[in-house]
NUVEXTI-568585 format. One record per residue: x, y, z of N, C-alpha, C in turn. Coordinates in Angstrom, 2 decimals, padded with zeros to 5 digits. Example, Ala and Ser with C-alpha at 12.3 -4.5 7.8 and 13.67 -1.06 7.14 Angstrom:
REM NUVEXTI-568585
+---------+---------+---------+---------+---------+---------+---------+---------+---------+
!      nx !      ny !      nz !     cax !     cay !     caz !      cx !      cy !      cz !
+---------+---------+---------+---------+---------+---------+---------+---------+---------+
!  013.19 ! -005.69 !  007.80 !  012.30 ! -004.50 !  007.80 !  013.20 ! -003.30 !  007.80 !
!  012.85 ! -002.25 !  007.08 !  013.67 ! -001.06 !  007.14 !  012.90 !  000.03 !  007.87 !
+---------+---------+---------+---------+---------+---------+---------+---------+---------+
//
This chain:
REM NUVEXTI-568585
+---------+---------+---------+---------+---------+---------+---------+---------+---------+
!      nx !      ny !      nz !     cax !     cay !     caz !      cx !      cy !      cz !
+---------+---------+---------+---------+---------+---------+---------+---------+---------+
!  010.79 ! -043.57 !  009.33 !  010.99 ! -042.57 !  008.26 !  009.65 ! -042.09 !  007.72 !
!  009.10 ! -043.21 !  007.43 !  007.39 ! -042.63 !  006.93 !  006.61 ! -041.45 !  007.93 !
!  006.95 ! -042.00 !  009.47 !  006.48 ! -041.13 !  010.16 !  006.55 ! -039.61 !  010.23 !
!  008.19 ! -039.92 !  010.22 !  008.68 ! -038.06 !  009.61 !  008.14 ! -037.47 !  009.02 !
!  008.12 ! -038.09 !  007.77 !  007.18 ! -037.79 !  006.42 !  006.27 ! -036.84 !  006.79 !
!  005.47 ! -038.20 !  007.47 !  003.99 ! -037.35 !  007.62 !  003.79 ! -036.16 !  008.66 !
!  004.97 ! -035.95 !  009.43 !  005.10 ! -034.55 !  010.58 !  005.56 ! -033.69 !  009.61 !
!  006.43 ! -034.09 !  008.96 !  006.71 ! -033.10 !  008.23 !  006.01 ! -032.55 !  007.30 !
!  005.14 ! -033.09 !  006.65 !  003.75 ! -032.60 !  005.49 !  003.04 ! -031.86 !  006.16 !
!  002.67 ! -032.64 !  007.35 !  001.44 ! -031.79 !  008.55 !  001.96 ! -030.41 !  008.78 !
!  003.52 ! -030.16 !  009.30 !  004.41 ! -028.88 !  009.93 !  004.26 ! -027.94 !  008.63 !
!  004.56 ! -028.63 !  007.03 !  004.11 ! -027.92 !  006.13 !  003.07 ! -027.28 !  005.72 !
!  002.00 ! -027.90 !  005.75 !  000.68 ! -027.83 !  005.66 !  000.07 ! -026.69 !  006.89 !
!  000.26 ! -026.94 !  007.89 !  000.25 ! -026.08 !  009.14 !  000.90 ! -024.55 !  008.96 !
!  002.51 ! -024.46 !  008.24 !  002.46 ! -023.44 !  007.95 !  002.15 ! -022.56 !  006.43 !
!  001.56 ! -023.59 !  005.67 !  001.07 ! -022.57 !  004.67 ! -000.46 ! -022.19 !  004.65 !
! -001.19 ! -023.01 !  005.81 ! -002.05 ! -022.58 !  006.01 ! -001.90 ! -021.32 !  006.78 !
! -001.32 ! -020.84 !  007.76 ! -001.12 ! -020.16 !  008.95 ! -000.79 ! -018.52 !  008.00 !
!  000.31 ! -018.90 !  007.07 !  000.75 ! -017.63 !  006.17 ! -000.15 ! -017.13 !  005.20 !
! -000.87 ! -018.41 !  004.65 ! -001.81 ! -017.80 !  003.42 ! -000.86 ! -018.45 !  002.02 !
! -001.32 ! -017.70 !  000.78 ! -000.24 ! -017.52 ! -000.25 !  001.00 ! -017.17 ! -000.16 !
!  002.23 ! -017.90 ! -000.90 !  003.23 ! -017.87 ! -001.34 !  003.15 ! -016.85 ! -002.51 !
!  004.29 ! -015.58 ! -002.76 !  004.77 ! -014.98 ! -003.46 !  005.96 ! -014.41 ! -003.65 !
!  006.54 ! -014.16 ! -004.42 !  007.36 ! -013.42 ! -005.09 !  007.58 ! -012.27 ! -004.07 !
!  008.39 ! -011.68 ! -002.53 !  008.96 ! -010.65 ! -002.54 !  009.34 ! -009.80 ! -003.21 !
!  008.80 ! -008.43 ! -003.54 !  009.47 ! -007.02 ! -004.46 !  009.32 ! -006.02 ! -003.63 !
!  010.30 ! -005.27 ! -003.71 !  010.56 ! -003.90 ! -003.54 !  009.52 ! -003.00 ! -004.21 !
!  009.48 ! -001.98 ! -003.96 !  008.62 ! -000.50 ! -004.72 !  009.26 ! -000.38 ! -005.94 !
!  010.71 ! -000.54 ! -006.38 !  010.82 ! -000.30 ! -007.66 !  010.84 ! -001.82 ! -008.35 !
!  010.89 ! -002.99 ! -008.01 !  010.44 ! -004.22 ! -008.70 !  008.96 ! -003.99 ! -009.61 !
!  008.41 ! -003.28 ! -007.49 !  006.77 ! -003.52 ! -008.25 !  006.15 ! -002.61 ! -009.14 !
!  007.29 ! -001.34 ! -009.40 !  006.84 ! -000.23 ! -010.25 !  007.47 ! -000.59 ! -011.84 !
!  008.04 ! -001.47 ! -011.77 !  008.27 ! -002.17 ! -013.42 !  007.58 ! -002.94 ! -013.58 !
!  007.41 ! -003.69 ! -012.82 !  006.46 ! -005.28 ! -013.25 !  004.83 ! -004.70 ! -013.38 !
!  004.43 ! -003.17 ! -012.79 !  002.81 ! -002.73 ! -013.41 !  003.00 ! -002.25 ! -014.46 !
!  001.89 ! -002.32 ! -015.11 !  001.27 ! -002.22 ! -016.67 !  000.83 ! -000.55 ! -015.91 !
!  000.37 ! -000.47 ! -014.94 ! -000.18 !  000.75 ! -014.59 ! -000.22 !  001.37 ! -012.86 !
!  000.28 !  002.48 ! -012.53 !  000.27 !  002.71 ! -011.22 ! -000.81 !  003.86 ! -010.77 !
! -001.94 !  003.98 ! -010.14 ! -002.77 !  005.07 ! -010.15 ! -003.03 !  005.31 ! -008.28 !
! -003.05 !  006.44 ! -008.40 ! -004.23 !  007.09 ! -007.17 ! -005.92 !  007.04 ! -007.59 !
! -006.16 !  006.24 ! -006.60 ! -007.66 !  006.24 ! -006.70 ! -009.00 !  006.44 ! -005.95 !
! -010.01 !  005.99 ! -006.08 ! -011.66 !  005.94 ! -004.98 ! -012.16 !  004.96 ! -005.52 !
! -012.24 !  003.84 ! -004.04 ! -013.09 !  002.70 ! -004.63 ! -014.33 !  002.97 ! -004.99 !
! -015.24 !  002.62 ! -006.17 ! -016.57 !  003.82 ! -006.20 ! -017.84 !  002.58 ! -005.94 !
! -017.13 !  001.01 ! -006.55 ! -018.07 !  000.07 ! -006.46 ! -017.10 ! -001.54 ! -006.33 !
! -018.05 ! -002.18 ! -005.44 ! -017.35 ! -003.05 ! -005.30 ! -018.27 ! -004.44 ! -005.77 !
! -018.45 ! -005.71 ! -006.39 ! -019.38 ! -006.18 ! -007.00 ! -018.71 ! -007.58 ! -007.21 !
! -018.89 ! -008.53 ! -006.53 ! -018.84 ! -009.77 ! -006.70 ! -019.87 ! -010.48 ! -007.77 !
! -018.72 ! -011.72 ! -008.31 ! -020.31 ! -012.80 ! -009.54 ! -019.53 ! -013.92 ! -010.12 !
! -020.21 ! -015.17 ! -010.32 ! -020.18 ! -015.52 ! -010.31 ! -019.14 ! -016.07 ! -011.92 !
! -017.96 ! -016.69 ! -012.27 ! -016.77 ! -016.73 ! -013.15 ! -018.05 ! -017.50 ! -014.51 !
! -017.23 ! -017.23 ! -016.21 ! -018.24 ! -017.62 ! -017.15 ! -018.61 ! -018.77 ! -016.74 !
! -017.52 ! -019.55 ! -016.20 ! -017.95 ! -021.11 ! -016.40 ! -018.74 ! -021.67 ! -015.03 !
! -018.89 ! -021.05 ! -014.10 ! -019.50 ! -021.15 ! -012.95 ! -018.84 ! -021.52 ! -011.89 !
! -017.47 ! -021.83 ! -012.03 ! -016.35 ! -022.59 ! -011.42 ! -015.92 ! -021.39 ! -010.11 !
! -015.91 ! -020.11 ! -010.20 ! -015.42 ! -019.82 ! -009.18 ! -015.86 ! -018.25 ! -008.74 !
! -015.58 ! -017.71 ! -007.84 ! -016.74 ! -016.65 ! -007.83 ! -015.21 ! -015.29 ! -007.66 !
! -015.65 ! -014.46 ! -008.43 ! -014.45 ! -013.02 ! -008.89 ! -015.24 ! -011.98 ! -008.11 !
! -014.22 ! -010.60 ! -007.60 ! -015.12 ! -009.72 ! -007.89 ! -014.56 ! -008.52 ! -008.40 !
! -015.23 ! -007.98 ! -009.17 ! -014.62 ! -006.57 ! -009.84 ! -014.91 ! -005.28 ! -008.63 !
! -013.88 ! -004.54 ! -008.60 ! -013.75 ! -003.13 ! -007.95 ! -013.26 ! -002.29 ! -008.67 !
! -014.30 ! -001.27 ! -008.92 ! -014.37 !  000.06 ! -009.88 ! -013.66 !  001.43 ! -008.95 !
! -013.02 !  001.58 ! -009.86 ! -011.99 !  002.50 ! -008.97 ! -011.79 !  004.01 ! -010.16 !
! -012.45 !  005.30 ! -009.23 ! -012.30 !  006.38 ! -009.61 ! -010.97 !  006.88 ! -009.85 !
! -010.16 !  006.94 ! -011.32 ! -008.80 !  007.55 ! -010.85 ! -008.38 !  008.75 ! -011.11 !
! -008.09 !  009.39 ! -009.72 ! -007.32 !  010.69 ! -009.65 ! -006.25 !  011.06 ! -010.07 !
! -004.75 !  010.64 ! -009.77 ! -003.82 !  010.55 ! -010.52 ! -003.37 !  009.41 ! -010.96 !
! -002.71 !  009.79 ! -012.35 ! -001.88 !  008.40 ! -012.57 ! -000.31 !  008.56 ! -012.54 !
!  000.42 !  007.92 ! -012.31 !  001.80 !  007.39 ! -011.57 !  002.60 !  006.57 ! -012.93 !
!  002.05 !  005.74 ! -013.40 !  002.26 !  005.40 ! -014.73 !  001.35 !  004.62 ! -015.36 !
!  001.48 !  004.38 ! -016.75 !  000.61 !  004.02 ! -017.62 ! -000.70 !  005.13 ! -018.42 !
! -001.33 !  004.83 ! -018.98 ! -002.38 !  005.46 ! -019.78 ! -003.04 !  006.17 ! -018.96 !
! -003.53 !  007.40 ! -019.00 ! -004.41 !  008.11 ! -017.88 ! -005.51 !  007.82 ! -018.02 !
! -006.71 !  007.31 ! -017.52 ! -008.32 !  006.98 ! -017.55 ! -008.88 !  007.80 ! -016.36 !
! -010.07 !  007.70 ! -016.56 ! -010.79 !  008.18 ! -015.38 ! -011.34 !  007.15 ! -014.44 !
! -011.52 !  006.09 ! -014.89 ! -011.43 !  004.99 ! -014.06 ! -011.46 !  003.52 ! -014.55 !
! -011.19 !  002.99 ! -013.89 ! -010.44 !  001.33 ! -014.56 ! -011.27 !  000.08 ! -013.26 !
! -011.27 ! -001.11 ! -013.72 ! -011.60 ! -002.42 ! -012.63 ! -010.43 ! -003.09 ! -012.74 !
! -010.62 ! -003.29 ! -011.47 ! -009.96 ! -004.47 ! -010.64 ! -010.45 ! -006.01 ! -010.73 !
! -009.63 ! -006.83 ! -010.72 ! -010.54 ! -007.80 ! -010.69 ! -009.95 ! -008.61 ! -009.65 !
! -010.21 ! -008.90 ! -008.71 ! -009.88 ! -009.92 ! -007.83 ! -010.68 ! -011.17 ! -007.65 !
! -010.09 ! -012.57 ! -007.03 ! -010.49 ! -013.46 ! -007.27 ! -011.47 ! -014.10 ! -005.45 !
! -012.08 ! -014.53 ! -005.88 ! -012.93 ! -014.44 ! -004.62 ! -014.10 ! -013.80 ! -004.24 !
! -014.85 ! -013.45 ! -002.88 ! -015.67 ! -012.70 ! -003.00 ! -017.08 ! -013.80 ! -002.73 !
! -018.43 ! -013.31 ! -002.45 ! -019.66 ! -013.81 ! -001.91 ! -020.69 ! -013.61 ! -002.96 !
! -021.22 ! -014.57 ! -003.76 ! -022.42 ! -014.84 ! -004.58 ! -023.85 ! -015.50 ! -003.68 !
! -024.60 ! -014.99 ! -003.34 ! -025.27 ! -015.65 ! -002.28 ! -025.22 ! -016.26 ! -001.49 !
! -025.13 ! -017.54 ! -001.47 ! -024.90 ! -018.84 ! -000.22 ! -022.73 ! -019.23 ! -000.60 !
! -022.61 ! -018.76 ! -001.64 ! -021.11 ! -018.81 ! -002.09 ! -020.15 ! -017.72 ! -001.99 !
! -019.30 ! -018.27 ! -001.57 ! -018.17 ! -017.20 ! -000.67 ! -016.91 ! -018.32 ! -000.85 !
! -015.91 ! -017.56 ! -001.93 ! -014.39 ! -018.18 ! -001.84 ! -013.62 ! -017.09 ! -001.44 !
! -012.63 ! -017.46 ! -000.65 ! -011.02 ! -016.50 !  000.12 ! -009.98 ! -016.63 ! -000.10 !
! -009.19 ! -015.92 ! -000.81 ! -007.82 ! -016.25 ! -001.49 ! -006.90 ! -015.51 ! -000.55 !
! -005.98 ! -016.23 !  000.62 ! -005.81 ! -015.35 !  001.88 ! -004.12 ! -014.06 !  001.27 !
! -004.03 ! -013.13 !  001.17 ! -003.11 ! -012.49 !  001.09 ! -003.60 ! -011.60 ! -000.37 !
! -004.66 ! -011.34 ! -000.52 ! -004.76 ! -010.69 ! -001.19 ! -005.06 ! -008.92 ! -000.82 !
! -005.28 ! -007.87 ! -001.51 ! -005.49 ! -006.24 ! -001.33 ! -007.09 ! -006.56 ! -000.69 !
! -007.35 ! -005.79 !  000.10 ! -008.60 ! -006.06 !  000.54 ! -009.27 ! -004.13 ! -000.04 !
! -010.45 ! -004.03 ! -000.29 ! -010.77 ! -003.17 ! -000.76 ! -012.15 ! -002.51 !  000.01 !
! -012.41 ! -000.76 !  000.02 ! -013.73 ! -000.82 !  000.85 ! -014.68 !  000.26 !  000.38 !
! -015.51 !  000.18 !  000.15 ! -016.61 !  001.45 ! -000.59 ! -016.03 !  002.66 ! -000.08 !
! -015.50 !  003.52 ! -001.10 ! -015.44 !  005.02 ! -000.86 ! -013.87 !  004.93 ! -000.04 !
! -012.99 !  003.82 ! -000.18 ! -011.40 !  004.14 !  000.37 ! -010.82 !  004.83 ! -001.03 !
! -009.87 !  005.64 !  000.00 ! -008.62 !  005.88 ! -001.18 ! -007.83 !  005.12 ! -001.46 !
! -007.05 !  004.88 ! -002.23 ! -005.90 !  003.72 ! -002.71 ! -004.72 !  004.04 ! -003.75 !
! -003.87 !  003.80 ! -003.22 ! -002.73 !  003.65 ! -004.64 ! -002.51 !  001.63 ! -004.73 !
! -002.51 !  001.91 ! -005.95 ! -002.40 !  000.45 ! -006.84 ! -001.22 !  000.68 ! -007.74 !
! -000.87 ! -000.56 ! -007.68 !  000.15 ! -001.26 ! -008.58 ! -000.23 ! -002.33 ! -009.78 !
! -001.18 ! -002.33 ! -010.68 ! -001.89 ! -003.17 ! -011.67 ! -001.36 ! -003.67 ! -012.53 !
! -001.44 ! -005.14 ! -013.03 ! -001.07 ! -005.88 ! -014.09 ! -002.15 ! -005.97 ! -014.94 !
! -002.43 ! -005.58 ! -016.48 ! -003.55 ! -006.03 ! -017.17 ! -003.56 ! -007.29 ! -017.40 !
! -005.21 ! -007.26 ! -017.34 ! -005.57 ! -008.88 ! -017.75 ! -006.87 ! -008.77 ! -018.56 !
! -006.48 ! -008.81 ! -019.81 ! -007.36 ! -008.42 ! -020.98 ! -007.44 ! -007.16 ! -021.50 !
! -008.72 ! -006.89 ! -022.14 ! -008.68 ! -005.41 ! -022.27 ! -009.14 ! -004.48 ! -021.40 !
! -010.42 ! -005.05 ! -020.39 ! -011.06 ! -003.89 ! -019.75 ! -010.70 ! -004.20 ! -018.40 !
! -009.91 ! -005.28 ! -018.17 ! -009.13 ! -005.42 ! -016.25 ! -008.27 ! -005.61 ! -016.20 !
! -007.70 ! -005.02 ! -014.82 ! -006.36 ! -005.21 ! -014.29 ! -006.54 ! -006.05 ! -013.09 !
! -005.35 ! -006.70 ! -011.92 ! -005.37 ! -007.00 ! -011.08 ! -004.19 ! -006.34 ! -010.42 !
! -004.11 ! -006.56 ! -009.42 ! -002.97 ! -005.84 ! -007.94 ! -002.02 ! -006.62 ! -008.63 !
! -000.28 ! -006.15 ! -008.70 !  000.51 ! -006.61 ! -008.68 !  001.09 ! -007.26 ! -007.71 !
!  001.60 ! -008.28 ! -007.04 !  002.27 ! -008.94 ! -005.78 !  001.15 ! -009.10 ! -004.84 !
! -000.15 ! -009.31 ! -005.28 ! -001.17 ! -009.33 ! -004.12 ! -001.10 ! -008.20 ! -003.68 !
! -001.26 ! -008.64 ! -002.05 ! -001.23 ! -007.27 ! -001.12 !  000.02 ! -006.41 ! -001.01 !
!  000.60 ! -006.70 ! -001.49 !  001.85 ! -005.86 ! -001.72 !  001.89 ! -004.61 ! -002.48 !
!  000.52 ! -005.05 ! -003.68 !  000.70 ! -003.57 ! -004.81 ! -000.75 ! -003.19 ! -004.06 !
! -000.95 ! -002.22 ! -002.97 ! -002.01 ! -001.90 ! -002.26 ! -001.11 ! -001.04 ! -001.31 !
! -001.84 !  000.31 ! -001.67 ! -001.47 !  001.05 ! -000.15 ! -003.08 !  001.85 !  000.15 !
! -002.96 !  002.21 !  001.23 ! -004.45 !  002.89 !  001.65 ! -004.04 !  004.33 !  002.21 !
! -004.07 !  005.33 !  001.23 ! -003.99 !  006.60 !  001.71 ! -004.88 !  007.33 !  002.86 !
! -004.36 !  007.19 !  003.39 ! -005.04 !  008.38 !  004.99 ! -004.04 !  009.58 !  005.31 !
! -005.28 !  010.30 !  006.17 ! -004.50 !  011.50 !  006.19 ! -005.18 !  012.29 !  007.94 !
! -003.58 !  012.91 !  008.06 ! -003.99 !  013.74 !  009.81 ! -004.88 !  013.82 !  009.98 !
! -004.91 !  013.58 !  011.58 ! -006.29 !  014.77 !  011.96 ! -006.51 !  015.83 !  011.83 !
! -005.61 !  016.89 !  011.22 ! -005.82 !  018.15 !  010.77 ! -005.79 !  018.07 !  009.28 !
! -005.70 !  017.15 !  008.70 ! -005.90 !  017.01 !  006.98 ! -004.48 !  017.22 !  006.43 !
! -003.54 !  018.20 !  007.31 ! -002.16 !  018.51 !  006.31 ! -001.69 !  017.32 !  005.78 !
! -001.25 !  016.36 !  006.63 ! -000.06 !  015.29 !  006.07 ! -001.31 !  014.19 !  005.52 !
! -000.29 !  013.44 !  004.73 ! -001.30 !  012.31 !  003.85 !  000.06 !  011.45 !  003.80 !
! -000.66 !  010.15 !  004.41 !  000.16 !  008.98 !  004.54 !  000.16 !  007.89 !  003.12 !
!  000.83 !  007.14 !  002.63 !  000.72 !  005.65 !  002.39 !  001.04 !  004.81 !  003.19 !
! -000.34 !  004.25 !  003.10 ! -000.31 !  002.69 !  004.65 ! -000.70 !  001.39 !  003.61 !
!  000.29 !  000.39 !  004.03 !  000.49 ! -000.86 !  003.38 ! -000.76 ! -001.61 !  003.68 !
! -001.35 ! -002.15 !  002.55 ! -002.85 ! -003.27 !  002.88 ! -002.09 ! -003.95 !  003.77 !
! -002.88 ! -004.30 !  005.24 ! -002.91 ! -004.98 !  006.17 ! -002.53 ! -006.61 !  005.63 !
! -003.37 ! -006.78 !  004.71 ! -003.36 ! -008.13 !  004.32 ! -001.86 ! -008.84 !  003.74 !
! -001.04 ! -007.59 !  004.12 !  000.35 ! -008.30 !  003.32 !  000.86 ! -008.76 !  004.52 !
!  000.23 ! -008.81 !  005.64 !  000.86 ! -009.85 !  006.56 !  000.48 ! -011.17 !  006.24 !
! -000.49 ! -011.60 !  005.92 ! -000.55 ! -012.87 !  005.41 ! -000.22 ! -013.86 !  004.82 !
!  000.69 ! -012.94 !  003.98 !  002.03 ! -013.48 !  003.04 !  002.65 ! -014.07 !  003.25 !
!  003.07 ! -015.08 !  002.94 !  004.57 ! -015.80 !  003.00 !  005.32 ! -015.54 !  001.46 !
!  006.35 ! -014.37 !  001.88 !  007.21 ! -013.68 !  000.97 !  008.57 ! -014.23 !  000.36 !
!  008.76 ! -014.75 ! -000.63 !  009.86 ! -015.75 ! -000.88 !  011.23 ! -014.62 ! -001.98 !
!  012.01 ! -014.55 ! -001.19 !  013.37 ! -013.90 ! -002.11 !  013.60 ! -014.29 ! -003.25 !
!  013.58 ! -013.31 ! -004.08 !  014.32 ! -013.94 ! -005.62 !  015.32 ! -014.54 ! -005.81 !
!  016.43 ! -014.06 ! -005.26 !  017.98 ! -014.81 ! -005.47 !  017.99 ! -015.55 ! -004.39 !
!  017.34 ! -015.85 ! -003.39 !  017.37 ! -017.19 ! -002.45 !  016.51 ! -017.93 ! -002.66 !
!  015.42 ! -017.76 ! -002.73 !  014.62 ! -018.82 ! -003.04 !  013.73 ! -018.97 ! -001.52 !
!  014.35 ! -018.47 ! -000.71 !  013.94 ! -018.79 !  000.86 !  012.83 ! -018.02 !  001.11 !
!  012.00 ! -017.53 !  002.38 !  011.26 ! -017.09 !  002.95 !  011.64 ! -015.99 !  003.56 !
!  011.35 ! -014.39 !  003.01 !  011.94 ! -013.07 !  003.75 !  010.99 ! -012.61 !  004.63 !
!  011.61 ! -011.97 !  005.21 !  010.11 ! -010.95 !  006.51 !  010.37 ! -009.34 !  005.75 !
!  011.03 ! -009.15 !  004.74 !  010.96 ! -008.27 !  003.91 !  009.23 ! -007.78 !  004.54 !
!  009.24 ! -006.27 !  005.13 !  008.02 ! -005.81 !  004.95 !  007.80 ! -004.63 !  004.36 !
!  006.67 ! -004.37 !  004.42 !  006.12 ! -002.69 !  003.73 !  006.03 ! -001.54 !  005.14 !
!  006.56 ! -000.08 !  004.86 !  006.27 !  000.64 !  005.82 !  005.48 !  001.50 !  005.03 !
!  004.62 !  002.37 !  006.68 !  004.04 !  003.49 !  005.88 !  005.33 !  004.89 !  005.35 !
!  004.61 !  005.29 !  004.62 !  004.92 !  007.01 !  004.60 !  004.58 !  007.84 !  004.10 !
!  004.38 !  008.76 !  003.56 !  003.93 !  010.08 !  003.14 !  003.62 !  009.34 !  001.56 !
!  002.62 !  009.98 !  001.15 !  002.23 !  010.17 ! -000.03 !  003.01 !  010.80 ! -001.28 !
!  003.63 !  011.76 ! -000.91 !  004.54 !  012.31 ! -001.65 !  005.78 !  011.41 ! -001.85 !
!  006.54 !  010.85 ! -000.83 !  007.50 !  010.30 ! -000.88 !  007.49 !  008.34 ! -001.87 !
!  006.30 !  007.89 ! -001.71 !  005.81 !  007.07 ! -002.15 !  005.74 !  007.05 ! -003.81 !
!  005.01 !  008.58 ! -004.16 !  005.27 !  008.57 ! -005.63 !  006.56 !  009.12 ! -006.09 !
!  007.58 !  010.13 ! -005.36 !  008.84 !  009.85 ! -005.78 !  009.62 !  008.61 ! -005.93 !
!  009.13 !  007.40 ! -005.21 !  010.20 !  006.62 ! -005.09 !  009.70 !  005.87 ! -006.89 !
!  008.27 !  005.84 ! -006.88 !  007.87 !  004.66 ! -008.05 !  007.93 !  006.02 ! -009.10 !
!  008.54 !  007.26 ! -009.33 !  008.97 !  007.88 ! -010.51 !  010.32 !  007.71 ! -011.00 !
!  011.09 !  007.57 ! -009.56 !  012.59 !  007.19 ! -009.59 !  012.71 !  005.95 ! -009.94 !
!  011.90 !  004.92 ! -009.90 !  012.33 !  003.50 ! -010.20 !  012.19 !  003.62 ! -011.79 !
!  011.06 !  004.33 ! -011.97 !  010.56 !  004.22 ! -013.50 !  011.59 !  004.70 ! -014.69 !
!  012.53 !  005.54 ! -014.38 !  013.38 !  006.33 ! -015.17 !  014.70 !  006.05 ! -014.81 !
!  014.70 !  004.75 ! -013.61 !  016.19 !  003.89 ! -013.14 !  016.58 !  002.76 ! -014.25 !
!  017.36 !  002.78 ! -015.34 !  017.20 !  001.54 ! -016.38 !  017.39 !  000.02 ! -015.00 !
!  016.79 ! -000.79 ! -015.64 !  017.13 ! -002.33 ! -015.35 !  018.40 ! -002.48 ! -015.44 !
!  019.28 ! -003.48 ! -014.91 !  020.62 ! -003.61 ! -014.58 !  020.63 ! -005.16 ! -015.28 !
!  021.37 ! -005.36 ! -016.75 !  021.19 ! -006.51 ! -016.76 !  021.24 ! -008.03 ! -016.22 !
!  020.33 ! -008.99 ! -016.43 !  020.19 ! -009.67 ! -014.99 !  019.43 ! -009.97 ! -013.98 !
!  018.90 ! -008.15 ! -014.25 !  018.01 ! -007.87 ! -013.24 !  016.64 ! -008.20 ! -013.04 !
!  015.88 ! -009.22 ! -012.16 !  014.45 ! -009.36 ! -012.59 !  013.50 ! -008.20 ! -012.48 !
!  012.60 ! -007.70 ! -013.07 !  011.55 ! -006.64 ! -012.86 !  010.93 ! -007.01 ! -011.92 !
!  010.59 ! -008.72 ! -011.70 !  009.45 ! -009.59 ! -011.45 !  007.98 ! -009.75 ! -012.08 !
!  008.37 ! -009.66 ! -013.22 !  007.00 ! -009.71 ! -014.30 !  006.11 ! -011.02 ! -013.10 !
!  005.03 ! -011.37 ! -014.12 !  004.22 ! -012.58 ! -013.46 !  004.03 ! -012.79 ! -011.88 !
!  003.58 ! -011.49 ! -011.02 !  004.07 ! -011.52 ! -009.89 !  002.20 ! -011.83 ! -009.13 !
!  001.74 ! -011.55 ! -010.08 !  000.33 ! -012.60 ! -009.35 ! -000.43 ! -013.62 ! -009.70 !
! -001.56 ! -014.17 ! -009.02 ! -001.98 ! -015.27 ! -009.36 ! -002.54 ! -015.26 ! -010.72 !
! -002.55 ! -016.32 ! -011.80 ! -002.86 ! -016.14 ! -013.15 ! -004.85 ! -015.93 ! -012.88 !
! -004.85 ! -015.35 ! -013.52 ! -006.44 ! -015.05 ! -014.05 ! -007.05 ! -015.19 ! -015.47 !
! -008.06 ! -015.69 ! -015.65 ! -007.95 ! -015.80 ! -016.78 ! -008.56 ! -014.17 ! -017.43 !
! -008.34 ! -014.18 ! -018.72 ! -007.90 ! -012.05 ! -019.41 ! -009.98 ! -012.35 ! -019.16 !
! -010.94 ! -013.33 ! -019.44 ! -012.75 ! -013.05 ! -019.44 ! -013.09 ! -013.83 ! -018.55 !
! -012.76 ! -013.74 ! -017.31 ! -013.89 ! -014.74 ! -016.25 ! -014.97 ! -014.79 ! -016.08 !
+---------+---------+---------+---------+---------+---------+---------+---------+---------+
//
C-alpha cells in the first residue's frame, strides 16, 4: 500500500509538473465579470525587479491603451506579473500571459492596489491581436501559454480541456459587451479570485 502511495504522488507530481498551474476554467463572459477592467492595448515596456522584501522577483508591463471594453478609460495602466529575470535571478510561474515589446493585446485585468492590475485566469485573460496579410481582417489569438494549464470546472471540480479559439476582433468585443449587460443568474459564479494572489505593493 505504501508503495502505491508513492506511484501515486510521483504520477501526481509528474502531472502537475507537465501542465504547469492549476486554475479555475471560465468562459469569455465569466472572465468579463470577474475583470475590474477589459482594454485593447501596446505593450510599450516591459521591466522586471526585484519584490520589497527581496523574496521574489515581479515584473511590471506598461501597456499603451487604445480602447477600453470595460472599466475606467486611461491611457495606459501596468501589469504586474509574477516572475521574470533580475540579473543572475530568474523565477517561472508556468501558465501565465506571456508578453512582448511593441505586441498588441486585449486583457482581462483584476486590480491589485491602486496603480496595478494583473491578467484575470492567467493565460486565459490574454489574447494577441494580429491581423491579414493584407491588413483587412484582425484576429483575437489566445496566449499560447494557456496550454499549460491544467483547467479545473466549477461545478465538477474535475479537469476540462475547455479551450480558447481564435476570432475576429470584432466578434471578441461583442461577446465581452454582451456578457457585461447579461445579469448574473442567481447561483451563478462570476469567478471572482481567479488568479494567483499578489500582494496590492511588491
Amino acid at each position: 500500500m505504501k508503495g502505491f502511495r508513492t506511484l501515486a504522488l510521483a504520477a501526481l507530481a509528474a502531472s502537475a509538473a507537465a501542465w504547469g498551474s492549476t486554475v479555475m476554467a471560465l468562459d469569455l463572459a465569466a472572465l468579463a465579470k470577474a475583470s475590474d477592467t477589459v482594454v485593447r492595448g501596446t505593450v510599450r515596456s516591459i521591466e522586471s525587479r526585484l519584490s520589497k522584501d527581496g523574496s521574489r522577483v515581479v515584473t511590471d508591463v506598461t501597456l499603451d491603451v487604445q480602447d477600453t471594453w470595460k472599466g475606467q478609460a486611461r491611457q495606459s495602466l501596468v501589469v504586474l506579473q509574477p516572475g521574470g529575470v533580475v540579473g543572475e535571478v530568474g523565477q517561472k510561474v508556468e501558465g501565465l500571459a506571456g508578453f512582448q515589446l511593441g505586441e498588441e493585446v486585449v486583457v482581462f485585468l483584476e486590480r491589485r492596489g491602486s496603480e496595478r492590475f494583473i491578467v484575470a485566469g492567467m493565460a486565459q485573460g490574454k489574447y494577441r491581436v494580429e491581423r491579414s496579410s493584407d491588413g483587412k481582417a484582425v484576429f483575437a489569438v489566445p496566449d499560447p501559454e494557456a496550454g499549460h494549464l491544467l483547467l479545473i470546472d466549477a461545478s465538477t471540480g474535475k479537469p476540462t480541456a475547455r479551450a480558447r479559439e481564435s476570432m475576429t476582433l470584432g466578434a471578441l468585443e461583442a461577446q465581452v459587451r454582451e456578457a457585461l449587460v447579461t445579469p448574473v443568474l442567481p447561483g451563478t459564479s462570476t469567478g471572482t479570485r481567479t488568479s494567483p494572489k499578489l500582494d496590492a505593493k511588491p
